[in-house]
C-alpha positions in Angstrom: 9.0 3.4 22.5 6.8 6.6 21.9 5.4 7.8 25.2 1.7 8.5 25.7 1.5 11.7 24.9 3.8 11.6 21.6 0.8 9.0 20.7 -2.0 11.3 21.1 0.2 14.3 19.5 0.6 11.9 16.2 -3.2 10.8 17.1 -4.3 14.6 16.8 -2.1 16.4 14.8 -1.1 13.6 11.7 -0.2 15.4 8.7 -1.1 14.1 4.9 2.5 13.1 4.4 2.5 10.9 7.3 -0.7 9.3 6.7 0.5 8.5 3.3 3.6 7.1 4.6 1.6 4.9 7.5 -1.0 3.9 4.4 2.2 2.4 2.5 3.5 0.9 5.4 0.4 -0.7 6.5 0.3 -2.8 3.3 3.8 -4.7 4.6 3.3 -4.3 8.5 0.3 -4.3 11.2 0.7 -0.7 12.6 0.9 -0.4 16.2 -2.6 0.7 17.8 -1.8 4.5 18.2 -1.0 4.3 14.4 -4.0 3.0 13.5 -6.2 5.8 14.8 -4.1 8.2 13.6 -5.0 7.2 10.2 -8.4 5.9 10.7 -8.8 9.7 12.3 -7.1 11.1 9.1 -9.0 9.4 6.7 -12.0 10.3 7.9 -12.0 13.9 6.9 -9.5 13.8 4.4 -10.5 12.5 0.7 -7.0 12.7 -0.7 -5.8 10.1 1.5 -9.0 7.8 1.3 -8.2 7.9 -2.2 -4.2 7.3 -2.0 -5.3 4.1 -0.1 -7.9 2.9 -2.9 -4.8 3.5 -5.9 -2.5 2.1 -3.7 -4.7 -1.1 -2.9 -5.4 -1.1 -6.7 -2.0 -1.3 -7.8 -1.2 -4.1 -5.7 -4.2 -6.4 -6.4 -2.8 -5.5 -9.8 0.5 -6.6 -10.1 -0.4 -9.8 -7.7 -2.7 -10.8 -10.6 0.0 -10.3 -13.4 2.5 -12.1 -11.0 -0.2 -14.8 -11.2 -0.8 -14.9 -14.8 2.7 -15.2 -15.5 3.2 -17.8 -13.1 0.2 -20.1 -15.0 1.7 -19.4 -18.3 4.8 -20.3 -17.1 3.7 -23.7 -15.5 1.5 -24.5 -18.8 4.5 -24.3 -20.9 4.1 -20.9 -22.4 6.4 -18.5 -23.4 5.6 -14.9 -22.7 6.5 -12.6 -25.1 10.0 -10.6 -24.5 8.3 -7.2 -24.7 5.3 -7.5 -22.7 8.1 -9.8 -19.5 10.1 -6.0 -19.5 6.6 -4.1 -18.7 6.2 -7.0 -15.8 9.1 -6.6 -14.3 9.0 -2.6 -14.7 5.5 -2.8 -12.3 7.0 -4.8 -9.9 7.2 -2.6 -6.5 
């Protein structure tokens, strides 16, 4: 348990690393509330990491619809080519 000031300190003073790290993390977890406005706070004067966010939520949305295509294909009896199953599994996170 972080105290109140080791909140505002991350609140205040959040690097790019750790508001790349938070960005991740915040696609697997809810962030606690002190979190959150760190990287709201971040993201509001830093492009790199507004960015980060956009390829990282791009990514996903991407394998999630490959995931899905494969999963139809599958159920309607098709047979996916050997080759193109390898690249699937290699964008897997």
């Amino acid at each position: 348990m972080q105290t109140l000031y080791q909140q505002l300190q991350l609140i205040l003073t959040i690097e790019c690393g750790r508001a790349s790290q938070l960005t991740s993390e915040s696609f697997e977890r809810k962030l606690l509330r002190h979190e959150r406005w760190a990287l709201w706070f971040h993201k509001l004067s830093c492009w790199s990491c507004r960015q980060f966010e956009r390829q990282l939520r791009f990514l996903r949305e991407a394998v999630q619809r490959l995931e899905r295509a494969e999963q139809q294909s599958l159920a309607a009896g098709e047979t996916l080519d050997p080759d193109f199953k390898q690249r699937l599994k290699q964008l897997k996170p």
